[in-house]
C-alpha positions as a LaTeX table, in Angstrom:
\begin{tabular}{lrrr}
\hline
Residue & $x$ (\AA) & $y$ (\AA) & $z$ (\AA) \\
\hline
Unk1 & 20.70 & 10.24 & 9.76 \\
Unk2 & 19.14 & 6.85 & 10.31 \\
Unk3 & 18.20 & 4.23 & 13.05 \\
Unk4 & 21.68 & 2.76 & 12.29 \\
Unk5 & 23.94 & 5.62 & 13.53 \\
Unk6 & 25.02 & 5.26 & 16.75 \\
Unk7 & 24.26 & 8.47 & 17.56 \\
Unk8 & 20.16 & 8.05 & 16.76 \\
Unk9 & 19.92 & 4.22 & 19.09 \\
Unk10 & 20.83 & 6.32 & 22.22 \\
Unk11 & 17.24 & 8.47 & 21.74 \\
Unk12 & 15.53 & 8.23 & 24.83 \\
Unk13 & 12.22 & 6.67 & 23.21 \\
Unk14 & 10.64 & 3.84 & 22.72 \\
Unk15 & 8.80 & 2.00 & 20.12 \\
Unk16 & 5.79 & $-0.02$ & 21.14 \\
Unk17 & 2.12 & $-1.32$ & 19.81 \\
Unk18 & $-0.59$ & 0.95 & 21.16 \\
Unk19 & $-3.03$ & 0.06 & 23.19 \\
Unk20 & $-6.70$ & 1.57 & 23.84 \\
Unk21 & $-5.61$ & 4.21 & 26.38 \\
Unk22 & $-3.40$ & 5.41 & 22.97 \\
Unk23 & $-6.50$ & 5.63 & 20.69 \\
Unk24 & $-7.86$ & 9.67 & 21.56 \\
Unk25 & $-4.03$ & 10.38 & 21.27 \\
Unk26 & $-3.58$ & 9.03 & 17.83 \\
Unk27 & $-6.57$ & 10.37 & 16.64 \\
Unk28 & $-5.74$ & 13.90 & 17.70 \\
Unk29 & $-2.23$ & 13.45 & 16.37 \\
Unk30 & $-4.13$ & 12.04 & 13.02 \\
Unk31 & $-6.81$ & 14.87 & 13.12 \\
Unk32 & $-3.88$ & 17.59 & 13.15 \\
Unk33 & $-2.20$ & 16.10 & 9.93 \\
Unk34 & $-5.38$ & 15.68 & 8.10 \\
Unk35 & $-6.45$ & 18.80 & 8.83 \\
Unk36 & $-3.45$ & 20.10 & 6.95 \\
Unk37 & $-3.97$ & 17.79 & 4.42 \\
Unk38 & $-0.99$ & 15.67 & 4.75 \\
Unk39 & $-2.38$ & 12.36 & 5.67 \\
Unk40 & $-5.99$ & 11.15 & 6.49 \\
Unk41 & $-7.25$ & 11.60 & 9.55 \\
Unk42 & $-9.06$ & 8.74 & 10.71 \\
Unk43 & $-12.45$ & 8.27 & 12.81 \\
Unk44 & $-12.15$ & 7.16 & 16.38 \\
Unk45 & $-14.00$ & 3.86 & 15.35 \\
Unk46 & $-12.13$ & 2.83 & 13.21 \\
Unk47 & $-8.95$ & 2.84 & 15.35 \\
Unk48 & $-10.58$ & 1.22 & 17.78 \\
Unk49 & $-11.54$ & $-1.56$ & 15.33 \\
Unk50 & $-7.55$ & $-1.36$ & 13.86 \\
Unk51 & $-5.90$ & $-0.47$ & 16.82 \\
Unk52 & $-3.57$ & $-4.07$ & 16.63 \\
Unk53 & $-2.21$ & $-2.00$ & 13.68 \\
Unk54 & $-0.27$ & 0.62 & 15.11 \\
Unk55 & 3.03 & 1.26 & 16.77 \\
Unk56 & 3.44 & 4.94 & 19.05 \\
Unk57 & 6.53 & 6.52 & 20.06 \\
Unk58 & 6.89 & 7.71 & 23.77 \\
Unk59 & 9.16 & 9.08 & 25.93 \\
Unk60 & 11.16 & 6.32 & 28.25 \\
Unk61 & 11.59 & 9.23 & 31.01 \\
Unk62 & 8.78 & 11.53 & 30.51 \\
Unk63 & 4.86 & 10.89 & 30.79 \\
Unk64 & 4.84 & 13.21 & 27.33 \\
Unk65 & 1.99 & 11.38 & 25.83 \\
Unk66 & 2.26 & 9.49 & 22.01 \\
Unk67 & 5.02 & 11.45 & 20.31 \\
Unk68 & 4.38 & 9.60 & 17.08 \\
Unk69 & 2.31 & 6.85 & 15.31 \\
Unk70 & 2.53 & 5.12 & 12.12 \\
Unk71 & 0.04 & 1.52 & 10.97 \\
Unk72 & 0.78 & $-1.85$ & 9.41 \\
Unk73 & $-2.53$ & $-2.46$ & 7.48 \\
Unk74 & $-2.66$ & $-5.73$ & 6.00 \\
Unk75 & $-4.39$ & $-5.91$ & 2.98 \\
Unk76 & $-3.98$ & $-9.54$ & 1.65 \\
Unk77 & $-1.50$ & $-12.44$ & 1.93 \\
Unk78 & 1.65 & $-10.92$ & 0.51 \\
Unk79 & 0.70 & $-7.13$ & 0.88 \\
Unk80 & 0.39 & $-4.77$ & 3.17 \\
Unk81 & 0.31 & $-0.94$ & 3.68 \\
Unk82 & 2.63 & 1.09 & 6.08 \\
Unk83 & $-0.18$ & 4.24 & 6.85 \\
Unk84 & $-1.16$ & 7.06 & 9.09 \\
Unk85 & 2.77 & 7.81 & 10.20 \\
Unk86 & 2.94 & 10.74 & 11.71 \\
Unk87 & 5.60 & 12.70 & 14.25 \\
Unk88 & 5.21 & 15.63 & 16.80 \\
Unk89 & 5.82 & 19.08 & 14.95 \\
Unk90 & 9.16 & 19.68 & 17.01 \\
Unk91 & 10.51 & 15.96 & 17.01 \\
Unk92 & 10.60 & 15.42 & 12.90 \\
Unk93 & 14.22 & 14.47 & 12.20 \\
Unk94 & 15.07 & 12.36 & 15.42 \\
Unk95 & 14.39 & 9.27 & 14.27 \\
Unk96 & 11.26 & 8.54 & 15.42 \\
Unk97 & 9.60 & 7.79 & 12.31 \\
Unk98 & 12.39 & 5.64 & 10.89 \\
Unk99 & 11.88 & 3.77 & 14.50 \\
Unk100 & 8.14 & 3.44 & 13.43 \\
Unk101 & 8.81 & 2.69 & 10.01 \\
Unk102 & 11.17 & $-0.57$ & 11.16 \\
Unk103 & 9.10 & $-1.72$ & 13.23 \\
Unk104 & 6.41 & $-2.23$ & 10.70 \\
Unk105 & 8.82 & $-4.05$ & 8.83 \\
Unk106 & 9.64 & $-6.25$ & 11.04 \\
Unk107 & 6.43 & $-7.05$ & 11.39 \\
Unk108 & 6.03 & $-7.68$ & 8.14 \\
Unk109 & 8.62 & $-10.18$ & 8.00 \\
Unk110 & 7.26 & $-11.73$ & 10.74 \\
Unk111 & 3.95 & $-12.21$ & 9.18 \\
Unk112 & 5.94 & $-13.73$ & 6.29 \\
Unk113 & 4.25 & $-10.28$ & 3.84 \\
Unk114 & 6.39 & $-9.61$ & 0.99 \\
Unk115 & 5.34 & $-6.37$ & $-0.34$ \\
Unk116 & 4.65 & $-3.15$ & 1.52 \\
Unk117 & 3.48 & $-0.57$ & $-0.15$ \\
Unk118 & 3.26 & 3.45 & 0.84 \\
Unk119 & 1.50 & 6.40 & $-0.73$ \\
Unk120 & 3.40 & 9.36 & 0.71 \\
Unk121 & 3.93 & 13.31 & 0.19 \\
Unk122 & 8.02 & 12.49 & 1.39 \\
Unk123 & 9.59 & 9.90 & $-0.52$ \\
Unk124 & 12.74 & 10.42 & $-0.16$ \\
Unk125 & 12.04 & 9.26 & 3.65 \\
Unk126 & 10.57 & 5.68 & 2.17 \\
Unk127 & 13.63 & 5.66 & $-0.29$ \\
Unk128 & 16.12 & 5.14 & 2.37 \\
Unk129 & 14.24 & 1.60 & 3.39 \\
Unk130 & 14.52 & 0.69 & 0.12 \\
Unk131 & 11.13 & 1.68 & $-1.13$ \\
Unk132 & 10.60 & 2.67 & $-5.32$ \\
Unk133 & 8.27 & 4.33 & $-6.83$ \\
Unk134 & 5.64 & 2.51 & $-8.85$ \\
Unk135 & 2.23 & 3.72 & $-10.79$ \\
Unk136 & $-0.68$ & 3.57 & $-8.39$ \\
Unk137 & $-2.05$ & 1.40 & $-11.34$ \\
Unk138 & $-0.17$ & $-1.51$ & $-9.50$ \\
Unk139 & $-1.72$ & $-1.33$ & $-6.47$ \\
Unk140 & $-4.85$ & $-3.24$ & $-6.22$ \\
Unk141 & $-8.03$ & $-1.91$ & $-6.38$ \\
Unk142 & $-8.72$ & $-3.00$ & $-2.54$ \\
Unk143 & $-6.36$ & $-0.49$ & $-1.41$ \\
Unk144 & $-8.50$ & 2.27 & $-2.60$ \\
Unk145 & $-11.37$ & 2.28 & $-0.35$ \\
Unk146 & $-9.63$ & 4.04 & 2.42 \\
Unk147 & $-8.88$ & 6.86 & $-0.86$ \\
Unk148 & $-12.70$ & 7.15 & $-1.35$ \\
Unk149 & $-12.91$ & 8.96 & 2.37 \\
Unk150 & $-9.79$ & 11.34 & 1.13 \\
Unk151 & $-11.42$ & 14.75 & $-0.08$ \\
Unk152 & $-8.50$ & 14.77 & $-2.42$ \\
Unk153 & $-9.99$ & 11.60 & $-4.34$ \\
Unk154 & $-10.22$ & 11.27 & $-7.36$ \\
Unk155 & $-6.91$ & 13.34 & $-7.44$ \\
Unk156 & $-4.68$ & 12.29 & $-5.19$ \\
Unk157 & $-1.30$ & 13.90 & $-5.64$ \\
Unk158 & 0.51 & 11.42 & $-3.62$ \\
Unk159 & 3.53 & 8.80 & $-4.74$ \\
Unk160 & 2.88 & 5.33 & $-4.58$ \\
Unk161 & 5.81 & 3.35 & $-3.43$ \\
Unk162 & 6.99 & $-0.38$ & $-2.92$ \\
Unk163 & 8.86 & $-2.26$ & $-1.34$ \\
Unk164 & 9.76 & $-6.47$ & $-1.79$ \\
Unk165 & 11.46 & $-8.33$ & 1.37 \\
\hline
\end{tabular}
């Protein structure tokens, strides 16, 4: 199921950009997954100084907290990175990340970026947007200084994907 069935637009939550009350939620949201190894976690300070990047999920009746997160990092005129998305063990298959994942998007096209790129452990989530697979060769070199604070790096085992709008 995607953001287009009917059945998935009558959700009762709500996509929005964070703000700074958001930022020790997304962290310990981020923490968790890192700490599994699924995604890298990312220092408090450097949310604060990228918070503008991210969307959250929340609840539109209950004060539930951030039920999900997911970044648009911009890394040059026609490229950015969708990063960090993550959803509440519990609430994975609702939606909510396709929500997230859209609404970077859009932003994208708003910004007028033309490629958006992914590294993942799920593709078959990004294929559905119309993401491919590509060789991480194709990605520029900038992109990899957030892989030099991975403790998987040099041998990262995830799939590079992109997308053209």
């Amino acid at each position: 199921m995607n953001d287009h069935d009917e059945k998935s637009t009558r959700t009762p939550f709500m996509v929005r950009k964070a703000v700074i009350s958001d930022i020790h939620e997304i962290h310990g949201l981020l923490t968790y997954y890192g700490e599994k190894g699924v995604l890298l976690p990312r220092p408090l300070s450097e949310l604060y100084d990228h918070m503008r990047d991210y969307f959250v999920v929340e609840h539109t009746r209950k004060k539930d907290g951030i039920q999900a997160v997911c970044g648009l990092g911009i890394c040059w005129e026609d490229l950015a990175e969708i990063k960090s998305l993550a959803v509440l063990e519990g609430l994975q298959g609702k939606g909510l990340g396709s929500k997230l994942v859209e609404a970077c998007l859009n932003e994208a096209r708003f910004f007028g970026i033309k490629r958006i790129f992914v590294l993942t452990y799920v593709p078959i989530f990004f294929i559905r947007f119309g993401f491919q697979e590509v060789s991480k060769s194709l990605l520029p070199q900038k992109i990899w200084a957030d892989c030099l604070k991975c403790t998987k790096f040099p041998n990262c085992d995830e799939v590079a994907m992109l997308l053209t709008l």
